[in-house]
N, C-alpha and C positions, 0 to 999 in steps of 0.2 A: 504494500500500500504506500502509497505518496500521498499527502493532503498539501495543498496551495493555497492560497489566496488569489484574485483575479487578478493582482501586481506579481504577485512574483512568478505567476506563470506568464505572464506575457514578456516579462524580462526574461524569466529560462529558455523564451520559444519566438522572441519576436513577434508571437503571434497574436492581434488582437482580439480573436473570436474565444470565447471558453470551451468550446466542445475542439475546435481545431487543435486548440495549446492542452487540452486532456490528452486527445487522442496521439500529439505529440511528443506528450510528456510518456506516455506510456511504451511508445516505440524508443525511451532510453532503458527500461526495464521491470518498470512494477507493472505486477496483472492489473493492478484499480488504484486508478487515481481519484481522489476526494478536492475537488474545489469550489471554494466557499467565495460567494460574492454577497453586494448587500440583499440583494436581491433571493437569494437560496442558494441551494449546495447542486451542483453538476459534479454527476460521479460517470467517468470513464469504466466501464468493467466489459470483459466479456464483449469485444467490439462491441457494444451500444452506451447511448447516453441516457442518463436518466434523470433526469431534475425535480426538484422537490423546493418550493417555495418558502420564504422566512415571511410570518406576517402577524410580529408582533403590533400587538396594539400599543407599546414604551418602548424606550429604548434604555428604560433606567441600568438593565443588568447586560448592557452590551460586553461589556468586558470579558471575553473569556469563549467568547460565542466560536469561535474555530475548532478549539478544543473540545466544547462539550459537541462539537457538532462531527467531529473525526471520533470520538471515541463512543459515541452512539452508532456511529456507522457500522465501525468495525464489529466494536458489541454485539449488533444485532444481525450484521454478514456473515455471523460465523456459524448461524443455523438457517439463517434463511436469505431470499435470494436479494442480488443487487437496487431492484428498483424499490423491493419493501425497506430493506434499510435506509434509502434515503428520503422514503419519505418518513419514517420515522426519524430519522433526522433529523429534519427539515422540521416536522411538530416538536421535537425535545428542542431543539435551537429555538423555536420562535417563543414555547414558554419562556427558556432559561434569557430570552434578552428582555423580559417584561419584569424581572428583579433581579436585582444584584445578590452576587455570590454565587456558591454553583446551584442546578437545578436539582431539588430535592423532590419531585411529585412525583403522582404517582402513574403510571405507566398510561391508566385510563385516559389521565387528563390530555396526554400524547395523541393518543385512538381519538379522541371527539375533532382536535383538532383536524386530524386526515379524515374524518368522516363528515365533518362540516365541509370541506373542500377548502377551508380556511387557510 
């Protein structure tokens, strides 16, 4: 796994698209790439793209939003497949930016989110 940001992929790849600079980044060697813009996480896996939206309603607990949003991925890629991990993702990242600290809820509050299309 590789996780980026939409800067420092486009600086490792010159490339300004986020699916072109994944799918670039992955042709240096990891199976799945994780890159997080403000906008949500684009994961490279498995030649396909998958994206999953951030849509908090604050932005009080921005801080830390990369990591809790790489370590949900991988977390939850390790029994199931690429596109459900990032959208679970993509709901754990958008609680965890609505408070500060890390995200402590609970897995539900995750599921409503992707089931509201939120």
């Amino acid at each position: 796994y590789l996780k980026v940001d939409h800067a420092e992929a486009e600086h490792l790849t010159g490339l300004g698209d986020p699916a072109a600079a994944a799918r670039r980044l992955a042709e240096y060697g990891p199976r799945e790439v994780v890159l997080t813009r403000s906008e949500g996480v684009l994961v490279w896996a498995e030649g396909q793209v998958h994206r999953a939206p951030f849509t908090p309603r604050s932005l009080a607990g921005r801080t830390g939003r990369g990591d809790t949003c790489f370590s949900t991925y991988v977390g939850w890629r390790l029994d199931h497949g690429a596109a459900e991990a990032a959208r679970l993702a993509g709901a754990v990242t958008t609680l965890k930016q609505e408070k500060p600290g890390p995200w402590r809820g609970p897995l539900s509050a995750a599921r409503e989110i992707i089931e509201a299309g939120r």
